[in-house]
N, C-alpha and C positions, 0 to 999 in steps of 0.2 A: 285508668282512663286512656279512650285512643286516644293516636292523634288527633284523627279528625273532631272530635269533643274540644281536646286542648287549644286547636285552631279555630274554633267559633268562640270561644267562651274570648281569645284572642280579641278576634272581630268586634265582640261584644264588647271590650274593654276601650280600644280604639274608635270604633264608630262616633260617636258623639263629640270628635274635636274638630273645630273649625281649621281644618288644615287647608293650606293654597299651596304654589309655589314658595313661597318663603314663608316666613315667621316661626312665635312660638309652640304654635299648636304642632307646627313641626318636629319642632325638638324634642317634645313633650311626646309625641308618636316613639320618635328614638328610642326616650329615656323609658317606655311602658317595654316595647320592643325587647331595651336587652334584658328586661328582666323576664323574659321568659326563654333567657339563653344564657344563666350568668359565666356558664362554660366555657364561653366565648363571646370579645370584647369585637363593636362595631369599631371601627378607626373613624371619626369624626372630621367633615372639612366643612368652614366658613368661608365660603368664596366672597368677597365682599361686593355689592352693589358697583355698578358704573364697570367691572371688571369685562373686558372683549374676550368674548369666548367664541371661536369661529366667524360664523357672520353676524352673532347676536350679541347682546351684550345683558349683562345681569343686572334685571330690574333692581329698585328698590322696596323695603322690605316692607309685607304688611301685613298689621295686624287689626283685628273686630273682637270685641267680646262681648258690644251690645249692639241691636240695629232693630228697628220696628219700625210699624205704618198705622198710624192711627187715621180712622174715621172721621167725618165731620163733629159725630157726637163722642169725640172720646176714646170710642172703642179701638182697641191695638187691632186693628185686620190681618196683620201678618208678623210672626217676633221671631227672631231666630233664637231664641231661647227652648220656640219647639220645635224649629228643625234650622240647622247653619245655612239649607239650600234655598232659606226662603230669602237670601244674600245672595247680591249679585257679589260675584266674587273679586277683591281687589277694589270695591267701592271706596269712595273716596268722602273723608270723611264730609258730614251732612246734617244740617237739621234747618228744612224748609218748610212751608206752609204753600201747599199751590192749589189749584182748584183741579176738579177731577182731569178737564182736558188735558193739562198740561202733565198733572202728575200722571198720567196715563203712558204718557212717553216714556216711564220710567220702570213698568210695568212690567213681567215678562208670563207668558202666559204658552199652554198646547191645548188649541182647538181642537188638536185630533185626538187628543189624551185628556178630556173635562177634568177627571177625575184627579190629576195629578199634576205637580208644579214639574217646572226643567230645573234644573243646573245646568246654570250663566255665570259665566265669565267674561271680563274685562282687562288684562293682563297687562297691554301694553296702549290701550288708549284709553285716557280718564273719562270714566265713566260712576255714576251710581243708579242701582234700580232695585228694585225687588222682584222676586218670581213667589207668583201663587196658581191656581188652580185656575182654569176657564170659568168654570161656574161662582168662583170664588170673585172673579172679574166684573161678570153679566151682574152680580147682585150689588155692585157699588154704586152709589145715589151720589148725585150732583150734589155738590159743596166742596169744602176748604178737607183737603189733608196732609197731614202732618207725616214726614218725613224725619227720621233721626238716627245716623249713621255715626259709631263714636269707634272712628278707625284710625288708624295712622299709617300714612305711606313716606318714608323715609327712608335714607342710607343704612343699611343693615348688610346681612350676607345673606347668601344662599345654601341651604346646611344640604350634605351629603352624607350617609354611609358606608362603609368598606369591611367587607369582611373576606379575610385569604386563607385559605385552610391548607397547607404544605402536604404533599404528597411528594413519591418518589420521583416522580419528572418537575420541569419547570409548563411543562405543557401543562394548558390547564382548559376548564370546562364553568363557561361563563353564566353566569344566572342573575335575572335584572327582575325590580319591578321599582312600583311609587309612590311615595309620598305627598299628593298632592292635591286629591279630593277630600272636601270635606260630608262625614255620615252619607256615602254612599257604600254598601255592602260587599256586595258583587266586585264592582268596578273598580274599587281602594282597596275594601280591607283584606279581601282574601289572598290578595298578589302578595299583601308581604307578611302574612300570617304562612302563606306554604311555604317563602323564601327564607323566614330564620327556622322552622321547621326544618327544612332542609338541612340548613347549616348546621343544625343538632344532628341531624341522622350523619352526616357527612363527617361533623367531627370524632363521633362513637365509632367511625367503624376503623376495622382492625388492621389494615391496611388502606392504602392510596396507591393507587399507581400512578393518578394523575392527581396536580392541583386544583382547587375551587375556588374560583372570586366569586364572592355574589356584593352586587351594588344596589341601593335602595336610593334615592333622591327625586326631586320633581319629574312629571313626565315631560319630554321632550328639551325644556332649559337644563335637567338637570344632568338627560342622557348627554347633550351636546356639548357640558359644559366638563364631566368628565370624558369625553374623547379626546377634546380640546387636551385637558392635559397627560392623557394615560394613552391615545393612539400607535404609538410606534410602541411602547409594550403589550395591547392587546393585541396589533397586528403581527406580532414575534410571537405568541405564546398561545392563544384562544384557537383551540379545535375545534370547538361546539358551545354555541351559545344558545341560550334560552329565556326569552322574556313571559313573564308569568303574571298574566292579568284575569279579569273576572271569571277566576278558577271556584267560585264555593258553590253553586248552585247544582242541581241532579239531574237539567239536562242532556247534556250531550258532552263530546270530547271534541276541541276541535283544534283543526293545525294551521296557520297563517305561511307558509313556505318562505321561504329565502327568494331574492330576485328571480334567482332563475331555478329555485328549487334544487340545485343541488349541491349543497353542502353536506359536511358528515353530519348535520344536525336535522336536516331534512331526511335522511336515513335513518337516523336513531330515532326518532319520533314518528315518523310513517310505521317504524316496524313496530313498536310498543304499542303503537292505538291498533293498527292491522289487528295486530293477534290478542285484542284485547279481550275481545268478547261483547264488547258493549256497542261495538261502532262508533262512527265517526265522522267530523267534517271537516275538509279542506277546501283553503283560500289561497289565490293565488298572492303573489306579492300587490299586486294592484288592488286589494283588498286592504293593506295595512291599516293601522290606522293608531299603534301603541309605540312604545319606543326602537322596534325593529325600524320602522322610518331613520331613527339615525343610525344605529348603529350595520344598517345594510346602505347605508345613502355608497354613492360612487366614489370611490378613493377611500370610505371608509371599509367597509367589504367585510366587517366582520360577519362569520359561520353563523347566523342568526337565524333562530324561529319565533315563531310564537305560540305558546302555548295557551287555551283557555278551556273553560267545558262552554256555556253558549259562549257565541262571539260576541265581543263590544260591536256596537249601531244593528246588530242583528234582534237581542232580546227586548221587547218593548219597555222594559223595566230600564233600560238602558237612560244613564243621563236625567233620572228624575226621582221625585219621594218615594219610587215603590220601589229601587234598588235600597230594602232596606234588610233585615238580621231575620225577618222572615223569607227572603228570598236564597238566602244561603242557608247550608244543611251541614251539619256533623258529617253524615253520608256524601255529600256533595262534595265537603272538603278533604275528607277521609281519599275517594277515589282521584280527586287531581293527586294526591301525595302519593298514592300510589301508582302513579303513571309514572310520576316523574323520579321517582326509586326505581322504577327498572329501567329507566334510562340512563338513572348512572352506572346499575348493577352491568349494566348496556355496555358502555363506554368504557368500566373497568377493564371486563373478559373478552372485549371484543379483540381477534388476532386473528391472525392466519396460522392455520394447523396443519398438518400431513401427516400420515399414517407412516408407521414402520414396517409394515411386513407386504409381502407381495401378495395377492386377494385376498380374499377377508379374512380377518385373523378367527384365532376360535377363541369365541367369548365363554363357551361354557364353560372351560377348567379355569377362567378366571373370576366366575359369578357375576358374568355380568348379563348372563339369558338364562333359564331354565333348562334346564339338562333335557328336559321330553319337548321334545316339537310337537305342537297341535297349531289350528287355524288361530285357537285365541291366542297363544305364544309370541306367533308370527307378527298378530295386531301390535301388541304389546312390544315387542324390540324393531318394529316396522322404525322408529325414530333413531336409533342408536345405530340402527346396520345405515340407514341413509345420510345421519351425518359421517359418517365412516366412508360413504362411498364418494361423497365431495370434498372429504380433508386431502387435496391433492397441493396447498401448498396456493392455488388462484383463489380461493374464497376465503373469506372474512368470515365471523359468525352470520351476522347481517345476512351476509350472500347465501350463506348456506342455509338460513332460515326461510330467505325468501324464496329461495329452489325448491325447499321440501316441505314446504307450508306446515312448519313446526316453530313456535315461540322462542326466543332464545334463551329464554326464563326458565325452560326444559331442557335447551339444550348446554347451558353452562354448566350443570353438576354432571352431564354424561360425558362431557370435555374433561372434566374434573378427574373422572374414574377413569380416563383414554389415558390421560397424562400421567397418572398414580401408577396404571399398569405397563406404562413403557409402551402403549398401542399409539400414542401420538405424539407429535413433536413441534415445539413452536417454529416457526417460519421469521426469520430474522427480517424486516423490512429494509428494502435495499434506500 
């Protein structure tokens, strides 16, 4: 089985839990999570409720596990029993009787999407409502409806996970996504189906040069509340960071930049989609709108991108019933995983090289060209004589990639034979 099979079948497991900012459906994510990594252990935090974390403070904890709207005659109009989203989120527990006007205000509804409910939330001011469909709206008849929300909102904590994978430096290379939508596809599940994905490929391989945190918790209280306590070691340690949200689907690839777009993680990601083949779209930081928000906010300044294939508020599936397990792909999640493996393959190999000999060395008594020169030969070692001609000791892989419009995914094993044969040599950074 691939990956990308093994990441929907994931999805498909996870989809269906009324996840929020807190609760159990939370933990329950967790506890599905590590079993498809028993290799390696998430580190678990309970932040507890009323806790001041930067400027916010951590709500209290809630949980639903039934909620519906019945009609004047009876009939349930809306159950979260078939979908968690037809719950406004964080409601507060309920069970009223109003008449259509009133219970109207509680309603949540897209005009411009008939066809499809929102996902609503109420986080931090008590609220309850339901969301259904516009048409689903127009066809309700004046009378009495029944409201019943059997929820609890109390002192609890807020759960996080942690996973660090040791490598030869303390330098390390960040990866986020979250816990915090419930049965939405795209937007939830696939963020953290690629992220212990990762952490599997990252733990199997046979070296490290660098370390890996990857962090999983709510979005935006959960990013803020681990900076809150982990800043001056992300700010000491984090080269390159990466947030990974609504990665499953088989449109497009797309990059979110850093403030001002130049970090080393704005590089590593510009060059993998570049030379991907498939294309691609970039956003400026004024675009944001996932956890790069904290962890790029001012004074915090971590190396952050963002990674997705369509972008969050861009795909109209975005924030409603049709981000659902048909909107993500085997193929869809298959290709984010493989972007974001060659940007660690990236990050590993990436140095400054310099050649040993004075003009070009001779590849042919070493096997590294063909002993007969012809046009097609020339094609053919056209990549090996040119990263040869820029290992002067100023470029990076990166740089030498984007000088000679060659992938570094090609250019790491010709680094590989340069190094084996004494034709190049690492450049020590000052």
């Amino acid at each position: 089985m691939d990956e990308g099979q093994k990441m929907y079948d994931l999805c498909k497991e996870i989809f269906p839990l009324n996840r929020s900012i807190t609760g159990n459906a939370v933990r329950e994510t967790f506890r599905i999570l590590q079993g498809y990594i028993p290799e390696i252990r998430f580190k678990m935090y309970e932040v507890p409720s009323g806790t001041k974390v930067c400027d916010w403070t951590v709500p209290d904890e809630w949980n639903c596990d039934e909620a519906y709207l019945e009609g004047p005659d009876g009939t349930r109009i809306v159950d979260m029993k078939d979908s968690n989203l037809h719950l406004l989120g964080y409601s507060l527990p309920t069970d009223i009787t109003l008449p259509l006007e009133e219970m109207s205000e509680h309603i949540y509804y897209l005009k411009d999407q008939p066809d499809v409910f929102p996902y609503v939330t109420s986080y931090y001011s008590p609220r309850w409502g339901f969301s259904m469909t516009y048409k689903q709206f127009q066809e309700l008849i004046p009378g009495d409806y029944h409201a019943v929300i059997k929820s609890t909102l109390e002192p609890g904590s807020l759960t996080y996970g942690e996973i660090l994978i040791p490598g030869d430096s303390e330098e390390e290379v960040f990866f986020s996504s979250y816990t915090c939508h419930p049965s939405m596809a795209n937007n939830e599940c696939s963020g953290q189906a690629l992220l212990v994905t990762l952490a599997s490929y990252i733990s199997a391989m046979p070296h490290r040069r660098y370390s890996y945190r990857l962090v999983l918790g709510p979005e935006t209280i959960g990013a803020i509340t681990y900076i809150d306590r982990n800043l001056k070691h992300l700010k000491e340690h984090v080269i390159a960071a990466f947030n990974l949200t609504c990665v499953g689907d088989d449109r497009t690839y797309s990059i979110i930049h850093s403030r001002y777009g130049d970090t080393y993680a704005d590089r590593v990601l510009t060059n993998v989609l570049a030379h991907s083949g498939c294309g691609y779209d970039e956003y400026p930081y004024i675009k944001r709108g996932s956890d790069e928000r904290q962890y790029q906010a001012p004074g915090v300044d971590i190396p952050m991108v963002c990674f997705c294939r369509s972008k969050y508020h861009i795909y109209p599936e975005y924030h409603t019933s049709a981000d659902d397990l048909d909107l993500i792909s085997p193929d869809g999640l298959q290709g984010a995983y493989d972007m974001m493996v060659k940007c660690i393959e990236l990050i590993e190999h990436n140095k400054k090289y310099r050649t040993t000999t004075l003009c070009e060395p001779q590849l042919g008594r070493r096997g590294l060209v063909p002993t007969m020169s012809s046009k097609e030969t020339y094609r053919q070692t056209l990549a090996l004589k040119d990263l040869i001609a820029y290992a002067d000791g100023r470029n990076d892989l990166i740089g030498i990639s984007e000088l000679i419009d060659q992938p570094v995914d090609l250019l790491i094993p010709l680094t590989d034979k340069l190094l084996e044969c004494g034709l190049f040599e690492e450049v020590e950074e000052k």
